[in-house]
C-alpha positions in Angstrom: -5.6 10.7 20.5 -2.8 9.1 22.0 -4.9 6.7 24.3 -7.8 6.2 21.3 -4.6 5.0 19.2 -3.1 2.3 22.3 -6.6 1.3 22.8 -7.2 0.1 18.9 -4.2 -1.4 18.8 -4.9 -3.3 21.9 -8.6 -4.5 20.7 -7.0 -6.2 17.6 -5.4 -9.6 18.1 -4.7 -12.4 15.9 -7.5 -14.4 16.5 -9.8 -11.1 15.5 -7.7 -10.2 12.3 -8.4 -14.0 11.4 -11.9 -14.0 12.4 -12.6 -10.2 10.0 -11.0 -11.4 7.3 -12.6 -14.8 7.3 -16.2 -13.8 8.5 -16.2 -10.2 8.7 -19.1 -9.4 11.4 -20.3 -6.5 9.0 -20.3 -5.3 5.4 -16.6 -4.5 4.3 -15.3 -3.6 1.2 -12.4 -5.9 -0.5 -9.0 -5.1 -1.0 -5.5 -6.5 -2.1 -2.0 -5.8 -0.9 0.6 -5.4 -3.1 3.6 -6.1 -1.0 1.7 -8.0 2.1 4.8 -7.3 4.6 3.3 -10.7 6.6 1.0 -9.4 8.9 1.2 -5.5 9.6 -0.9 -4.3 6.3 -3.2 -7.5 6.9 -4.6 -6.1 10.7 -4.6 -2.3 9.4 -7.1 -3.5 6.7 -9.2 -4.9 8.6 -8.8 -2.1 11.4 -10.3 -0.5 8.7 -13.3 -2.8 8.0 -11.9 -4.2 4.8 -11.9 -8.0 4.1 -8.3 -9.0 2.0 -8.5 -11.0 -1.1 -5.8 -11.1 -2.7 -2.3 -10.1 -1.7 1.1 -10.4 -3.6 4.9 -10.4 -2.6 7.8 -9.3 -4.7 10.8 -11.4 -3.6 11.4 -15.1 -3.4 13.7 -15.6 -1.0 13.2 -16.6 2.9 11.6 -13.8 4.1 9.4 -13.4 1.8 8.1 -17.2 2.5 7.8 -16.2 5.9 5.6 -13.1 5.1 3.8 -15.2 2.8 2.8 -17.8 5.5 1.8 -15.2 7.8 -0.6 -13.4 5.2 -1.7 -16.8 4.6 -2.5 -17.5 8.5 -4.3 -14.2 8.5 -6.5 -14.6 6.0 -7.9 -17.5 4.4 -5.8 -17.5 0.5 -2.7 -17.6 -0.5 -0.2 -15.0 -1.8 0.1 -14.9 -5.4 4.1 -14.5 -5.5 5.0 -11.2 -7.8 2.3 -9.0 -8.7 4.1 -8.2 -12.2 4.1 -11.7 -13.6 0.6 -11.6 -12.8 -2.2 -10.5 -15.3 -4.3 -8.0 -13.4 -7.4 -8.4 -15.7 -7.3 -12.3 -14.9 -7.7 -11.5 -10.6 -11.3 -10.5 -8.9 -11.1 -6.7 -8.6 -10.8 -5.4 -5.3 -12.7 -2.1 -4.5 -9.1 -0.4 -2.5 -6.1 -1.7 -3.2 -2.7 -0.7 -1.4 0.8 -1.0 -2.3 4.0 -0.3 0.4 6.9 -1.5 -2.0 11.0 -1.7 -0.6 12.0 1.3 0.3 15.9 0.9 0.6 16.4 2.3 -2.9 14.7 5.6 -1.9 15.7 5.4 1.8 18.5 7.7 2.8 20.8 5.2 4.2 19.6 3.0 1.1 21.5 3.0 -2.7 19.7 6.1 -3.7 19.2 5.0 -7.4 15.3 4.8 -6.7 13.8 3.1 -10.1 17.3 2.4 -11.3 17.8 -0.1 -8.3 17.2 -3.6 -7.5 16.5 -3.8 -4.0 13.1 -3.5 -4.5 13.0 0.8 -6.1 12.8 -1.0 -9.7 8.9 -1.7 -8.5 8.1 1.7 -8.0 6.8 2.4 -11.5 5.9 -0.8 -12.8 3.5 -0.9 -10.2 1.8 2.5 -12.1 0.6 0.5 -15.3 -0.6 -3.0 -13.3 -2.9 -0.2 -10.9 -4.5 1.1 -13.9 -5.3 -1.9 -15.7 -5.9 -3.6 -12.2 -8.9 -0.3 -11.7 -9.7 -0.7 -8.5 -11.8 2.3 -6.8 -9.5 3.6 -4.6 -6.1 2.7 -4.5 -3.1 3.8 -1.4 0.7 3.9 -2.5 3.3 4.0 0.3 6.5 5.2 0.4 9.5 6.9 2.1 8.8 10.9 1.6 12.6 10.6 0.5 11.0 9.8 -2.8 10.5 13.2 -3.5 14.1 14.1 -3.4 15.9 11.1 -5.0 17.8 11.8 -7.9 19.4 8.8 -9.5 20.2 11.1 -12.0 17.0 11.7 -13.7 15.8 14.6 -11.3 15.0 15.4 -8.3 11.3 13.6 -7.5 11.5 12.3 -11.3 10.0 8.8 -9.6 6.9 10.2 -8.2 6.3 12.5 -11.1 6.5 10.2 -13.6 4.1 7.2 -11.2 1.4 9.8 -10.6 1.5 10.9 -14.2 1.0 6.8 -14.9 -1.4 7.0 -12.6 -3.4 9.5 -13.9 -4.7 7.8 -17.1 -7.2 6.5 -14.9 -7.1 8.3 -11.5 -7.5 11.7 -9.7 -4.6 11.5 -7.8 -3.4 13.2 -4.6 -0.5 13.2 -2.4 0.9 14.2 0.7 3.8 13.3 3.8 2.6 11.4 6.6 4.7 11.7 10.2 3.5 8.0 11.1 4.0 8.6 14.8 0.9 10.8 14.8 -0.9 7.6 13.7 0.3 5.3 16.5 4.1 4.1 14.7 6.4 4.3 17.3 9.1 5.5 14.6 9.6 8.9 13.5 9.4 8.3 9.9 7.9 10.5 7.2 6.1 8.8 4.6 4.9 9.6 1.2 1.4 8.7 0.4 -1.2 8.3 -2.9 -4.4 8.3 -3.0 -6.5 7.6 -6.2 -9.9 8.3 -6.6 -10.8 6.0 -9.9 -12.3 8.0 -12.7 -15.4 5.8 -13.5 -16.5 7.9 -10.1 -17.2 11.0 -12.3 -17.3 14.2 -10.4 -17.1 12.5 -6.7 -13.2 11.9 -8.0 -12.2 15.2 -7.7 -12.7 15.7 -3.8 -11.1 13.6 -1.8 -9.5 15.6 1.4 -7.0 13.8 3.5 -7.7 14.1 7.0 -6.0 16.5 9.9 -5.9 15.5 13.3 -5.0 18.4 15.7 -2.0 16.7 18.0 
């Protein structure tokens, strides 16, 4: 697994993320970022085959112009600034959307007041109500698996109980912790993930199984 993982990364370089997402060399499903990060959710899209359309950062400052301009490099549009002065219903639906917000509000070394914060943690559940009216297919939500123990004073994993029960007006939902090294990260994070399987898909919602790799 180890050497599949180096060897992927390896085959992907910039001028092949630019060429996907521009001319994909097969059929590949669309998808927006919420949250672009620059350039590192750009190549794992199209790692997996899916062509970016539309892609959003929270923060206007410097870094964020710099991630915008690398989104921007890697694909052929623009960032669209803050996803929540945005009307979802007014951008082309993507089939898979993904979202990695801040995490220093829910980090443990961050302010620990999760929604209650403003570096970033105030995101966490507005993003719930813009997925569901946004409806794409399938939609990934990233987070630091601390999220299921930040308190902030509402209780313990209140956040994440209260975005998947958002959520769940119009997705099956599931959820489980990630050790990203096992995936090719050379960090030894933990991180919380969503998946939702959109309604519309009937029956085929409720079976989504998230893959187990033996290590």
């Amino acid at each position: 697994m180890a050497a599949q993982l180096a060897e992927e990364r390896e085959k992907w370089s910039i001028d092949l993320v630019q060429n996907h997402h521009r001319s994909p060399s097969t059929d590949a499903y669309s998808s927006t970022i919420v949250a672009t990060g620059g350039c590192l959710s750009v190549i794992s899209h199209a790692m997996a085959g899916l062509v970016c359309i539309c892609g959003f950062e929270i923060e206007e400052n410097e870094d964020a112009r710099a991630m915008q301009g690398m989104f921007a490099d890697l694909t052929p549009i623009q960032s669209q600034g803050d996803f929540r002065a945005t009307d979802p219903k007014t951008i082309r639906r993507a089939k898979i959307t993904s979202t990695g917000l801040p995490c220093p509000d829910y980090s443990t070394l961050g302010s620990g007041m999760g929604s209650q914060g403003k570096n970033g943690g105030e995101c966490y559940l507005q993003q719930g109500k813009w997925l569901v009216r946004y409806g794409s297919d399938i939609i990934i939500l990233e987070q630091t698996s601390n999220v299921r123990l930040q308190d902030a004073g509402r209780g313990k994993g209140k956040d994440l109980q209260d975005l998947l029960q958002i959520l769940s007006k119009a997705y099956v939902t599931y959820d489980t912790d990630v050790r990203v090294w096992e995936h090719g990260d050379v960090s030894n994070r933990t991180r919380t993930y969503i998946v939702g399987v959109h309604k519309r898909h009937g029956e085929k919602a409720n079976h989504w199984v998230f893959s187990r790799h033996q290590f």
